[in-house]
SEKE-784323 format. One record per residue (C-alpha): residue number from 0; x, y negated, z. Coordinates in pm, 1 decimal. Example, Ala and Ser with C-alpha at 12.3 -4.5 7.8 and 13.67 -1.06 7.14 Angstrom:
# residues 2
<atom lumdo="0" c1="1230.0" c2="450.0" c3="780.0"/>
<atom lumdo="1" c1="1367.0" c2="106.0" c3="714.0"/>
# end
This chain:
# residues 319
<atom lumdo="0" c1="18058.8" c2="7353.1" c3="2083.7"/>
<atom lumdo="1" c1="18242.6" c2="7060.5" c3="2033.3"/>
<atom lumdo="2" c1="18346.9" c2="6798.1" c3="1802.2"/>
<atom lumdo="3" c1="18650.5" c2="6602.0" c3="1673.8"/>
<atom lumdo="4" c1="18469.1" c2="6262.2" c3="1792.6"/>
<atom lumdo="5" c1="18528.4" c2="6173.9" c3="2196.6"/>
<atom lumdo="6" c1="18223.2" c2="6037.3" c3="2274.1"/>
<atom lumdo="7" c1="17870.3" c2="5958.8" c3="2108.9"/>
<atom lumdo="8" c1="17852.9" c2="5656.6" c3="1920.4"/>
<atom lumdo="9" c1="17553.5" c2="5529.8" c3="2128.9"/>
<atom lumdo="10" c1="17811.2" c2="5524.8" c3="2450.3"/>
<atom lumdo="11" c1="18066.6" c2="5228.0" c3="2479.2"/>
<atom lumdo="12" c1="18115.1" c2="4977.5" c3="2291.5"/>
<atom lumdo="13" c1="18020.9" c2="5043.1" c3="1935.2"/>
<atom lumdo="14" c1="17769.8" c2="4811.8" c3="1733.2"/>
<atom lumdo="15" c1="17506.9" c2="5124.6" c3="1758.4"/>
<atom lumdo="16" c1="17563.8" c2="5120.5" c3="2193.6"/>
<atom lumdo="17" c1="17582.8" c2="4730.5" c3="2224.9"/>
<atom lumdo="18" c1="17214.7" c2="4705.9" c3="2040.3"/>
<atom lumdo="19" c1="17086.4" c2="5007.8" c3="2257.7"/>
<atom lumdo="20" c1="17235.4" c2="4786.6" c3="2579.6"/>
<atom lumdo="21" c1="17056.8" c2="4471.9" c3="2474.9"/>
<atom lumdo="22" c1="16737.5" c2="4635.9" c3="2479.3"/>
<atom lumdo="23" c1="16765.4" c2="4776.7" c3="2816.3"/>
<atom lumdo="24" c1="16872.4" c2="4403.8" c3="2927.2"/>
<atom lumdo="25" c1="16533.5" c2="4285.8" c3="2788.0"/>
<atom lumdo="26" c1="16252.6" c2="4333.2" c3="3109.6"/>
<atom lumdo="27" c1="16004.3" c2="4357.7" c3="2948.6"/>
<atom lumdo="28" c1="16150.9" c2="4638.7" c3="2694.8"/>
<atom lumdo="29" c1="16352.0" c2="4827.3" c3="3019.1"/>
<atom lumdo="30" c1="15994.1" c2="4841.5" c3="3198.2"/>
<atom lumdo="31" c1="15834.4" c2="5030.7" c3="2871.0"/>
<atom lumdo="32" c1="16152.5" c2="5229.4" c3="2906.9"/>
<atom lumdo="33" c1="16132.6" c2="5347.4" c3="3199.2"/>
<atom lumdo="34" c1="15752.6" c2="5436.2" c3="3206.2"/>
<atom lumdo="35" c1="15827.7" c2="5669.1" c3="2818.2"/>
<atom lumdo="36" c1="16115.4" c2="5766.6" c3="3029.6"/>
<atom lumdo="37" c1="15966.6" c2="5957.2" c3="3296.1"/>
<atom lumdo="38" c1="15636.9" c2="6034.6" c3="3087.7"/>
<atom lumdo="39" c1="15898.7" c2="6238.1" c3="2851.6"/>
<atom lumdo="40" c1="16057.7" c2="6405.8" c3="3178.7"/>
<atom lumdo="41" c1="15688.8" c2="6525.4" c3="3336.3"/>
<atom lumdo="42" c1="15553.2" c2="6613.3" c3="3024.6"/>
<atom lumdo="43" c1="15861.5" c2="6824.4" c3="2947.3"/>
<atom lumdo="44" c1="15814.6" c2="7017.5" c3="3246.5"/>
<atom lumdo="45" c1="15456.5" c2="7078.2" c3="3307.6"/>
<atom lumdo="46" c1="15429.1" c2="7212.4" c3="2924.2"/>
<atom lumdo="47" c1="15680.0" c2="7465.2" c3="3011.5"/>
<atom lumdo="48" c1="15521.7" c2="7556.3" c3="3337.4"/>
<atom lumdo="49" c1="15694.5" c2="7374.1" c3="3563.3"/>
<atom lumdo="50" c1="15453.1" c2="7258.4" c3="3879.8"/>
<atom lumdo="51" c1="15560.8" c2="6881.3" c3="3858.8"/>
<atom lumdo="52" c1="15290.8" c2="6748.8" c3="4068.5"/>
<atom lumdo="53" c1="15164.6" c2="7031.3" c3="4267.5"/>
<atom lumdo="54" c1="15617.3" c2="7031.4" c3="4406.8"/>
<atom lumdo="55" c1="15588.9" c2="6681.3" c3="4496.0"/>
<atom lumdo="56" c1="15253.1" c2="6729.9" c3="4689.9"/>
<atom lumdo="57" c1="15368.8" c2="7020.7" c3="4851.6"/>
<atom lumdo="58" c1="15684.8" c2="6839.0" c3="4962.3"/>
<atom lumdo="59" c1="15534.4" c2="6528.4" c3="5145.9"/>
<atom lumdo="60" c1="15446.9" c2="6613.9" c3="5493.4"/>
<atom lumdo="61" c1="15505.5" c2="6463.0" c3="5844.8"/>
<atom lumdo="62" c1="15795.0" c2="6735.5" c3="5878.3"/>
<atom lumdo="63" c1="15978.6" c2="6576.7" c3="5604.9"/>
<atom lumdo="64" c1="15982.1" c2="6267.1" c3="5749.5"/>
<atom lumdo="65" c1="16117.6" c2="6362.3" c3="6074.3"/>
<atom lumdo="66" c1="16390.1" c2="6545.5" c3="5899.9"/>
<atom lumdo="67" c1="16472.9" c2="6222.0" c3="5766.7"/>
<atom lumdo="68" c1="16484.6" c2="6069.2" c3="6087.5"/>
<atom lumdo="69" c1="16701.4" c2="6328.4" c3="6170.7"/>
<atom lumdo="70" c1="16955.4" c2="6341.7" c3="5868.9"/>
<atom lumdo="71" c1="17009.1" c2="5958.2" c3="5863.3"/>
<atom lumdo="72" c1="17353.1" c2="5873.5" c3="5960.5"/>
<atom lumdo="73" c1="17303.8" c2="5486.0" c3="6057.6"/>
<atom lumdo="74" c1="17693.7" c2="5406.4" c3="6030.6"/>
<atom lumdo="75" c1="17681.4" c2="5461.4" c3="5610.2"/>
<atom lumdo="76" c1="17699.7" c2="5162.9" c3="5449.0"/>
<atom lumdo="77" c1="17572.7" c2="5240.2" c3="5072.1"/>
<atom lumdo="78" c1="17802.8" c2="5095.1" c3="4778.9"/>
<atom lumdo="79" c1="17654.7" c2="4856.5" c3="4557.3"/>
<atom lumdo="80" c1="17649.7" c2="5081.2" c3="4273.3"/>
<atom lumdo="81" c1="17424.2" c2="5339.2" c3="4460.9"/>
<atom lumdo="82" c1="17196.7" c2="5039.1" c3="4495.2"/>
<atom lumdo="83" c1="17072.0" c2="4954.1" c3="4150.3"/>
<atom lumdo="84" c1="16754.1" c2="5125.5" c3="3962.0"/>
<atom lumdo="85" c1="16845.9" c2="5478.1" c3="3883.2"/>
<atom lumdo="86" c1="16637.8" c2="5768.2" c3="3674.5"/>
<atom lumdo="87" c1="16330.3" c2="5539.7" c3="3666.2"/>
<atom lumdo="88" c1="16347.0" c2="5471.3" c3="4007.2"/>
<atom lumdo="89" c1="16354.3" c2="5077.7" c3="4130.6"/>
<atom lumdo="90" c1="16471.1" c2="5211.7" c3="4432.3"/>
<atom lumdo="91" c1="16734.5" c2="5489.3" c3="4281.5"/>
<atom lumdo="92" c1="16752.0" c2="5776.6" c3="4506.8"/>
<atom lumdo="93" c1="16679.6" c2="5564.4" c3="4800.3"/>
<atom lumdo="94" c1="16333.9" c2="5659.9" c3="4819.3"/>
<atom lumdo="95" c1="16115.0" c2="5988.8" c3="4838.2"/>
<atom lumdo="96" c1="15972.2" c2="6019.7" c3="4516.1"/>
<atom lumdo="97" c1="16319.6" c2="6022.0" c3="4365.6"/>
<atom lumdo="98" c1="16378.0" c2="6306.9" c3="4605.9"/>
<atom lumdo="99" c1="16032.5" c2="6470.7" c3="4539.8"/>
<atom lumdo="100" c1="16087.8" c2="6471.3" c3="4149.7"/>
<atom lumdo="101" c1="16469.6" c2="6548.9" c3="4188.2"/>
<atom lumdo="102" c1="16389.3" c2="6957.2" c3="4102.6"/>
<atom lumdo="103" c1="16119.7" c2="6960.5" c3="3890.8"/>
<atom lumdo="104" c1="16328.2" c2="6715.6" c3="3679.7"/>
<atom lumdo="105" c1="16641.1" c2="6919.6" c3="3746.9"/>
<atom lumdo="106" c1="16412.3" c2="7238.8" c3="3593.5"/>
<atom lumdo="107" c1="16342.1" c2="7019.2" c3="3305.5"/>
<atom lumdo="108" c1="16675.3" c2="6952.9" c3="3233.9"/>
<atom lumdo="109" c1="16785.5" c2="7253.6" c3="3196.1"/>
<atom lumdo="110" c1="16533.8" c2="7418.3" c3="2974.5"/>
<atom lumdo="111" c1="16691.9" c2="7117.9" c3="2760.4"/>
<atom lumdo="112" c1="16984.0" c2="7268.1" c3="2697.5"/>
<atom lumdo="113" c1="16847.3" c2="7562.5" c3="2479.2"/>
<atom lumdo="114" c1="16502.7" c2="7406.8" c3="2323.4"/>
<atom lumdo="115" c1="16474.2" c2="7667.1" c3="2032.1"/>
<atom lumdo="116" c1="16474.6" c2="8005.5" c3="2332.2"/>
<atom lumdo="117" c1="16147.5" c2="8089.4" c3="2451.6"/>
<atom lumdo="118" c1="16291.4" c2="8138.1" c3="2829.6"/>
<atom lumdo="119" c1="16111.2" c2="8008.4" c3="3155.1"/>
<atom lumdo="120" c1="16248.4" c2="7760.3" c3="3310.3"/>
<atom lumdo="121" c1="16375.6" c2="8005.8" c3="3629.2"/>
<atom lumdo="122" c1="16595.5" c2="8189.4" c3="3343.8"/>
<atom lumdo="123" c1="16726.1" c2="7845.2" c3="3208.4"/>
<atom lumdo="124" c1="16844.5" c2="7731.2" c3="3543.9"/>
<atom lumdo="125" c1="16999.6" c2="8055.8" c3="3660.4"/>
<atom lumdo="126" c1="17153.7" c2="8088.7" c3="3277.1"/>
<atom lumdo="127" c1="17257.9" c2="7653.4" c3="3394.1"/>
<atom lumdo="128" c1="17397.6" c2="7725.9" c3="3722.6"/>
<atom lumdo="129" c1="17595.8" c2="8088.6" c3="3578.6"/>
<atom lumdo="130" c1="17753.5" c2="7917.5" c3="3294.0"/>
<atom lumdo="131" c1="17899.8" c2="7681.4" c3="3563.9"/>
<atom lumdo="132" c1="18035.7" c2="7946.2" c3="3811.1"/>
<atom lumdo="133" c1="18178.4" c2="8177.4" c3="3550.3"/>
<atom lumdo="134" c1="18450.0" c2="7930.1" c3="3455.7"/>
<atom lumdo="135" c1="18517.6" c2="7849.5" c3="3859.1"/>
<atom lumdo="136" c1="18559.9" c2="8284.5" c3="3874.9"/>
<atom lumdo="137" c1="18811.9" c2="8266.1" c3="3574.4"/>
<atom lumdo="138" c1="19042.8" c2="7940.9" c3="3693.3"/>
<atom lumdo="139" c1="18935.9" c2="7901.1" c3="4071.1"/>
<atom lumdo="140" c1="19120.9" c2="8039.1" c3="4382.2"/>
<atom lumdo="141" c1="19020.3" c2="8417.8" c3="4428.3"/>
<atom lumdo="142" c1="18952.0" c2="8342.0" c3="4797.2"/>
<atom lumdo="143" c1="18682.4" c2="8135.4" c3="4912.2"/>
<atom lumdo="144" c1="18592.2" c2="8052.5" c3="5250.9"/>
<atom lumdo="145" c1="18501.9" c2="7683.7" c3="5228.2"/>
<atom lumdo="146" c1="18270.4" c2="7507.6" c3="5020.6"/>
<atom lumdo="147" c1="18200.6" c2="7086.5" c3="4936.6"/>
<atom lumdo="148" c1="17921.9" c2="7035.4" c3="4739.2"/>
<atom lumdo="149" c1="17948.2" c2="6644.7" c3="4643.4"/>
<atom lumdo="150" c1="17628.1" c2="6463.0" c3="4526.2"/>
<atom lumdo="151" c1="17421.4" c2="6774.0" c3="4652.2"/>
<atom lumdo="152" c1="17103.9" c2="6564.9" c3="4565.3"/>
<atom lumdo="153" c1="16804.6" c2="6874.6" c3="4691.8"/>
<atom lumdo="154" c1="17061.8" c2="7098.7" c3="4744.1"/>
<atom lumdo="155" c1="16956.2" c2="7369.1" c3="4416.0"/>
<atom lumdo="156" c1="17363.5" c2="7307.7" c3="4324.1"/>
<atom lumdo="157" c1="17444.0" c2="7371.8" c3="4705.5"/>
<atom lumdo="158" c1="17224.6" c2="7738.8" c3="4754.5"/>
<atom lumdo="159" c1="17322.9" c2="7832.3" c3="4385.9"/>
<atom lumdo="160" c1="17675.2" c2="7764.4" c3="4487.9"/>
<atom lumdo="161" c1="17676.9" c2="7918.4" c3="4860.5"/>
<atom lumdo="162" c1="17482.8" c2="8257.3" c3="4729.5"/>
<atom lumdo="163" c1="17773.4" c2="8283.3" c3="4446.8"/>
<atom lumdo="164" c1="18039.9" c2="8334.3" c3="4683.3"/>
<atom lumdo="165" c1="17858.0" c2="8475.7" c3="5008.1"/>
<atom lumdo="166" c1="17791.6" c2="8787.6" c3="4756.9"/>
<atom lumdo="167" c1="18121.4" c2="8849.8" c3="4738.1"/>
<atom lumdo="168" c1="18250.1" c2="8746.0" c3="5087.2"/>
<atom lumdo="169" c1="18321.0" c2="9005.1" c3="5384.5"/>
<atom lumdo="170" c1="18068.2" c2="8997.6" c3="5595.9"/>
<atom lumdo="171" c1="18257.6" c2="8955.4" c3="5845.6"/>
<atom lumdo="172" c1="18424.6" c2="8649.8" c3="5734.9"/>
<atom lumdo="173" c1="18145.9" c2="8466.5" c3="5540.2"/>
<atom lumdo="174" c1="18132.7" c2="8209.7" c3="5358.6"/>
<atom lumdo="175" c1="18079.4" c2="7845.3" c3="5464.7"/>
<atom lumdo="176" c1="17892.7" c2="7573.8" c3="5285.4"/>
<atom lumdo="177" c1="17850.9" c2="7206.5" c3="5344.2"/>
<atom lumdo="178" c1="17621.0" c2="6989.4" c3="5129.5"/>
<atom lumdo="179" c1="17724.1" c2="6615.7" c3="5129.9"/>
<atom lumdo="180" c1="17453.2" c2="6339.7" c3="4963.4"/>
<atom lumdo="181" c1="17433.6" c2="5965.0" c3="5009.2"/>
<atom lumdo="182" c1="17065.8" c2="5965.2" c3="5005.0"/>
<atom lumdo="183" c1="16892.0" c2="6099.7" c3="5234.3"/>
<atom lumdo="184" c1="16608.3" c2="6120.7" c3="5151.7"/>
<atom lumdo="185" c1="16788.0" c2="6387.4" c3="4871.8"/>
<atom lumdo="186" c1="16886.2" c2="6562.3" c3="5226.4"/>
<atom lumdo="187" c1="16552.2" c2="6630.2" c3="5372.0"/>
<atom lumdo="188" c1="16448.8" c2="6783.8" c3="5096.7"/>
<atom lumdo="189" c1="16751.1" c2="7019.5" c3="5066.6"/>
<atom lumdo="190" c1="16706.6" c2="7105.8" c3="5408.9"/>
<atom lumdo="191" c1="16359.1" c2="7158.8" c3="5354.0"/>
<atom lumdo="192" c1="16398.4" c2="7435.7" c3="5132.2"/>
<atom lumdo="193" c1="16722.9" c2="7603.3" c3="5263.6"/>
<atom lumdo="194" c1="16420.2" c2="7810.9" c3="5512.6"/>
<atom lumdo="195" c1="16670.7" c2="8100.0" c3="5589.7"/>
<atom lumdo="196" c1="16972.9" c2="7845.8" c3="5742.3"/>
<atom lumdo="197" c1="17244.1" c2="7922.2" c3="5456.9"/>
<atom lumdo="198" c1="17401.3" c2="7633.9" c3="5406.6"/>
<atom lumdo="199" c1="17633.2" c2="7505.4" c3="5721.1"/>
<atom lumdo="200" c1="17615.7" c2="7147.1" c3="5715.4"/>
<atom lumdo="201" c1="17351.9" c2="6889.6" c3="5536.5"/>
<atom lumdo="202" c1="17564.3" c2="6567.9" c3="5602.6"/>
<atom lumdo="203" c1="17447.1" c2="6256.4" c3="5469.5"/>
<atom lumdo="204" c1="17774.3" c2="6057.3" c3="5358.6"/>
<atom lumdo="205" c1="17992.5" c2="5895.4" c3="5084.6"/>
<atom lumdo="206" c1="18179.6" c2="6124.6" c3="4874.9"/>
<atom lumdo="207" c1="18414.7" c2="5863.5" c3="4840.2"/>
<atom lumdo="208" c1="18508.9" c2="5911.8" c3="5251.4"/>
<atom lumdo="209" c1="18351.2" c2="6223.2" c3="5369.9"/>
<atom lumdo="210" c1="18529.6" c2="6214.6" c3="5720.1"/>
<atom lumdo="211" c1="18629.1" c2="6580.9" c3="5689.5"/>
<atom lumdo="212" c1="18973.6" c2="6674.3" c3="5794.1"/>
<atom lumdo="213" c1="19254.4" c2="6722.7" c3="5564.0"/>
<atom lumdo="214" c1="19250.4" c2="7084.0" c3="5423.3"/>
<atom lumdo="215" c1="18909.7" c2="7144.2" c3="5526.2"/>
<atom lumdo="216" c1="18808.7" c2="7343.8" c3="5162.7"/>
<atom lumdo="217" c1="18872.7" c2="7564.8" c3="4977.6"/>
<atom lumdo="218" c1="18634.4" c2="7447.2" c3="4662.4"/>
<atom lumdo="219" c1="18506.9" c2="7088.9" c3="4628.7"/>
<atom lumdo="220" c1="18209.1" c2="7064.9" c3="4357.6"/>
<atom lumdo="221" c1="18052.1" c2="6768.0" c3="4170.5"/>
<atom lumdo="222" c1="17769.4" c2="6936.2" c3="4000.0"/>
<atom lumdo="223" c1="17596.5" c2="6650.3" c3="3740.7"/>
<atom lumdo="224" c1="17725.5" c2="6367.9" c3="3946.9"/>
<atom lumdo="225" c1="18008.4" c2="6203.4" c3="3728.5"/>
<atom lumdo="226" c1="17793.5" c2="6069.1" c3="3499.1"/>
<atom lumdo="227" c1="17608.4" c2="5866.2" c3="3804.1"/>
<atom lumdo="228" c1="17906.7" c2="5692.3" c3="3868.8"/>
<atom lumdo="229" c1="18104.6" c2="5407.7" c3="3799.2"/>
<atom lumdo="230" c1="18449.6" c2="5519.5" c3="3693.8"/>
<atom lumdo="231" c1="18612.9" c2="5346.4" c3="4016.2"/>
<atom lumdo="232" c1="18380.0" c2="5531.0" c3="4255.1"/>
<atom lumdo="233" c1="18452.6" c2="5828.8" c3="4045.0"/>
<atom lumdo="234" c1="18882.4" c2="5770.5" c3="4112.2"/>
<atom lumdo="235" c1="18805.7" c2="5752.2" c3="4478.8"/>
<atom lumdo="236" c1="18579.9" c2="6021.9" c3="4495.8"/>
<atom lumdo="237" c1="18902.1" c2="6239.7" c3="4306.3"/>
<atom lumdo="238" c1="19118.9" c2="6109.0" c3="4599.7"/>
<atom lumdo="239" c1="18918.5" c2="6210.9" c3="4881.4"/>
<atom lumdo="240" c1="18850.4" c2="6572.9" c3="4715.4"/>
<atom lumdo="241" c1="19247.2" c2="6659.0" c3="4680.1"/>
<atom lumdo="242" c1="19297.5" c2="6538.9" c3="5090.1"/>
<atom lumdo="243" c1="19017.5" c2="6778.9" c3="5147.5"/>
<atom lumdo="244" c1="19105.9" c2="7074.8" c3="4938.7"/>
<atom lumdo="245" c1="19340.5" c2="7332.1" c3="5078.6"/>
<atom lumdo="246" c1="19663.7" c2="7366.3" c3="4869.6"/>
<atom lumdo="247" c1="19584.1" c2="7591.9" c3="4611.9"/>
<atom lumdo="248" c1="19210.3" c2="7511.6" c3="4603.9"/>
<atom lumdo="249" c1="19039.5" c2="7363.7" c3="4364.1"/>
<atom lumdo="250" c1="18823.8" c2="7051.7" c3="4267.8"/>
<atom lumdo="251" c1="18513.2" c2="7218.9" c3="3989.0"/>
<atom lumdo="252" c1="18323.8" c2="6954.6" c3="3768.6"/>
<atom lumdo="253" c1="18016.4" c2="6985.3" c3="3560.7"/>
<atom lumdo="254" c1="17861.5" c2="6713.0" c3="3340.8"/>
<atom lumdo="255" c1="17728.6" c2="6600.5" c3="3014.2"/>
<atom lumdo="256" c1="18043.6" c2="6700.2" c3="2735.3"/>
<atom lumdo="257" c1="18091.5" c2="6370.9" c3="2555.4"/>
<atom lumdo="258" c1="18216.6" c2="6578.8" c3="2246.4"/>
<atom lumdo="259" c1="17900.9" c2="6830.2" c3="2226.0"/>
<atom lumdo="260" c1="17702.3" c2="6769.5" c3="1929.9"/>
<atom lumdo="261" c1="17445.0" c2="6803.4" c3="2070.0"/>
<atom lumdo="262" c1="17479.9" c2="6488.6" c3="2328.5"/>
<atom lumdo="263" c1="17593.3" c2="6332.4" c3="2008.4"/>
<atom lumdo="264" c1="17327.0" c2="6383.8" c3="1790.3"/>
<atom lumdo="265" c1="17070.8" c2="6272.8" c3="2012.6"/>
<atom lumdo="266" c1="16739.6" c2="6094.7" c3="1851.3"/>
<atom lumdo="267" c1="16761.9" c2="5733.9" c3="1908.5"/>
<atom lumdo="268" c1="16448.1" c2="5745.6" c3="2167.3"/>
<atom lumdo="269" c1="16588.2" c2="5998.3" c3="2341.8"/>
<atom lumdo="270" c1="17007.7" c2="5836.9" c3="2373.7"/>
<atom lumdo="271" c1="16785.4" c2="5469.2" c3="2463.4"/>
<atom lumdo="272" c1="16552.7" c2="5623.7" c3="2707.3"/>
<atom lumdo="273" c1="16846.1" c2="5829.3" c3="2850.2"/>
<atom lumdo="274" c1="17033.7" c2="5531.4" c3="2878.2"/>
<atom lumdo="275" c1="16762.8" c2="5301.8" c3="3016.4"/>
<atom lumdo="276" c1="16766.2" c2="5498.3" c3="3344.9"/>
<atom lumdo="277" c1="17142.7" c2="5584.8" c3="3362.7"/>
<atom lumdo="278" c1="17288.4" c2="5235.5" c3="3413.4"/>
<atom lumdo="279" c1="17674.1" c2="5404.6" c3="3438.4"/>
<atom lumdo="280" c1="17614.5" c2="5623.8" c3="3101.6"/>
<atom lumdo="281" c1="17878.5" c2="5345.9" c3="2919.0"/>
<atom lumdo="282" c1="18180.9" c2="5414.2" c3="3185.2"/>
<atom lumdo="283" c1="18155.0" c2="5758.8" c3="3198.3"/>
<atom lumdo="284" c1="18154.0" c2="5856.4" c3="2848.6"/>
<atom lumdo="285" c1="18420.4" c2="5638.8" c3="2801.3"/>
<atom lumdo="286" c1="18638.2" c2="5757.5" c3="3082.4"/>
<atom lumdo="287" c1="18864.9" c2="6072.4" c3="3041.1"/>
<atom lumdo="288" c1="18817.8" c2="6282.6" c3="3327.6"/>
<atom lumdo="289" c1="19119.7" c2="6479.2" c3="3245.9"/>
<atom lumdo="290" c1="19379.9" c2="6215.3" c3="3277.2"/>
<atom lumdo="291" c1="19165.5" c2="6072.7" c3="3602.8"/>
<atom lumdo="292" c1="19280.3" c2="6405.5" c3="3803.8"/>
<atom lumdo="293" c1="19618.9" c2="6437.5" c3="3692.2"/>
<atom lumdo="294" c1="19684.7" c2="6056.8" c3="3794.1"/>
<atom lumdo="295" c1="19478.0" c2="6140.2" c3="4161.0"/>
<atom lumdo="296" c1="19750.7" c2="6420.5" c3="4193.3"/>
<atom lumdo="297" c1="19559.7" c2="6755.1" c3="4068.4"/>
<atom lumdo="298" c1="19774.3" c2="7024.4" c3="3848.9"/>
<atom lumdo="299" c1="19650.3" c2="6909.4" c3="3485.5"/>
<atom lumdo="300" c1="19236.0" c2="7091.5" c3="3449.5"/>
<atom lumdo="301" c1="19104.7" c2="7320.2" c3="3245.6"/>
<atom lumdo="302" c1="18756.7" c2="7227.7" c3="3046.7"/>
<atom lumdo="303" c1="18542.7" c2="7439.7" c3="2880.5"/>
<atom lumdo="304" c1="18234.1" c2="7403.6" c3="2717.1"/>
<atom lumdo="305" c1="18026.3" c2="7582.6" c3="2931.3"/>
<atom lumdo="306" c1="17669.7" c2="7564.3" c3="2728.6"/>
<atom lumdo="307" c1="17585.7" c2="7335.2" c3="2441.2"/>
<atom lumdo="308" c1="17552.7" c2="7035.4" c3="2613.2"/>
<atom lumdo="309" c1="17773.3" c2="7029.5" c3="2946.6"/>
<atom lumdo="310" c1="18168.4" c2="7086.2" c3="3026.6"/>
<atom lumdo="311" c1="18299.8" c2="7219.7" c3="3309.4"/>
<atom lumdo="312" c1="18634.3" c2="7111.7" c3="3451.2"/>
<atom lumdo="313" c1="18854.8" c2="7279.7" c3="3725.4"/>
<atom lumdo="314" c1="19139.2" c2="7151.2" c3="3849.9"/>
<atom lumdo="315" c1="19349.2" c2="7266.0" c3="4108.5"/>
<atom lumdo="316" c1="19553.0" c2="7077.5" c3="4408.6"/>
<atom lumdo="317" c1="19930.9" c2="7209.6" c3="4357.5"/>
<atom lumdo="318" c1="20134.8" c2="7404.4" c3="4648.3"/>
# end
């Protein structure tokens, strides 16, 4: 599942990624971009059943909005990085159709990763979500009882997450989530759909400073975040999970694998059109992860290729 090559040759700064990165600086050529970009993404879903349009209809009502009104936390300051234009989005997540679209695109995604399986799209993201938690079971703590989902976006990584471990919590003692977004817009959403109250906490805040108190977790997730960041955000974001993890607990990544050959071997419309709407895509396949936890002070992680295009890595706070 993976290849002697760290990184594709469209990320960084080969000849191949430096042409690719002059296009996207051209306006005119980023607009076309972006429009192919998100054609590609709806068409990808409705063909395979997913309700694209119908979910983001359904999703904007007068409730939503007061939920934002709700969620808001008017002390966070957004980082300039979380401020550029982001999945074809001139507003990044900072909006509501970036929240309305954020499933349906998620449910695209994953029936991505195995194009040649005639599956629904329900069986690719519960095979998506699985092929995550199984390597947290193997090298995670055996005892759960706090959760941090980082970058929870609509909150499908939080419930997937939460229902995991409450199965095989005592009921007496169960488990605790928290979902933690800087949009939120993102939030309202997740709270939208979390209908029977599983999740503890919806808190809209920087992952970088979450305000929790040292030791607070057990588990700290970044579920498809990493790649949305600039490397430094990415450092800080390592710092604040190992003050918040218990000793013995664990910080659990999953993200595009730079060395899949599959990411590697993407067409060139699909690597520029990816690119065009992921303006970090250059620092994080050029960033090892690996040595980035050891140097914030985690025991050194484990990664495994946990389906043909992503890695997962766990890595665990010493004591």
């Amino acid at each position: 599942m993976t290849t002697t090559k760290l990184k594709p040759d469209w990320a960084g700064d080969d000849l191949l990624s430096r042409l690719v990165n002059r296009a996207i600086q051209t306006p005119a050529l980023y607009s076309l971009m972006k429009r192919q970009a998100r054609q590609v993404m709806i068409k990808t879903a409705e063909k395979n059943g997913v309700p694209w349009r119908q979910t983001c209809l359904d999703l904007d009502t007068p409730e939503m909005r007061q939920r934002l009104d709700e969620l808001t936390n008017p002390a966070v300051v957004y980082p300039n990085y979380y401020q550029v234009p982001f999945h074809a989005y001139s507003e990044g997540n900072l909006c509501w159709q970036a929240a309305f679209e954020a499933a349906p695109a998620t449910y695209a995604m994953a029936l991505r990763v195995w194009p040649t399986e005639e599956i629904s799209w329900q069986e690719a993201q519960i095979r998506l979500r699985q092929s995550f938690l199984d390597v947290l079971d193997q090298h995670g703590p055996a005892q759960v009882a706090d959760i941090l989902d980082v970058g929870c976006s609509v909150g499908i990584s939080t419930l997937s997450l939460h229902r995991h471990y409450a199965q095989k919590s005592d009921p007496n003692n169960p488990v605790r989530t928290v979902g933690l977004d800087l949009s939120p817009y993102m939030l309202a959403v997740a709270q939208s759909q979390d209908t029977n109250g599983e999740i503890a906490q919806w808190v809209h805040g920087a992952a970088e400073a979450t305000g929790f108190a040292d030791g607070s977790f057990d588990v700290v997730t970044m579920q498809f975040v990493a790649h949305e960041l600039p490397r430094t955000a990415t450092q800080a974001i390592f710092a604040e999970a190992l003050r918040v993890l218990r000793p013995g607990g664990a910080l659990a990544i999953v993200d595009n694998n730079p060395k899949s050959p599959v990411i590697q071997a993407l067409p060139p419309v699909l690597f520029t059109l990816m690119k065009s709407t992921e303006p970090w895509s250059d620092d994080y396949y050029t960033f090892d992860l690996e040595a980035a936890l050891v140097e914030a002070g985690f025991e050194p992680s484990i990664t495994v290729p946990s389906d043909p295009r992503h890695r997962t890595l766990v890595a665990r706070k010493g004591g």
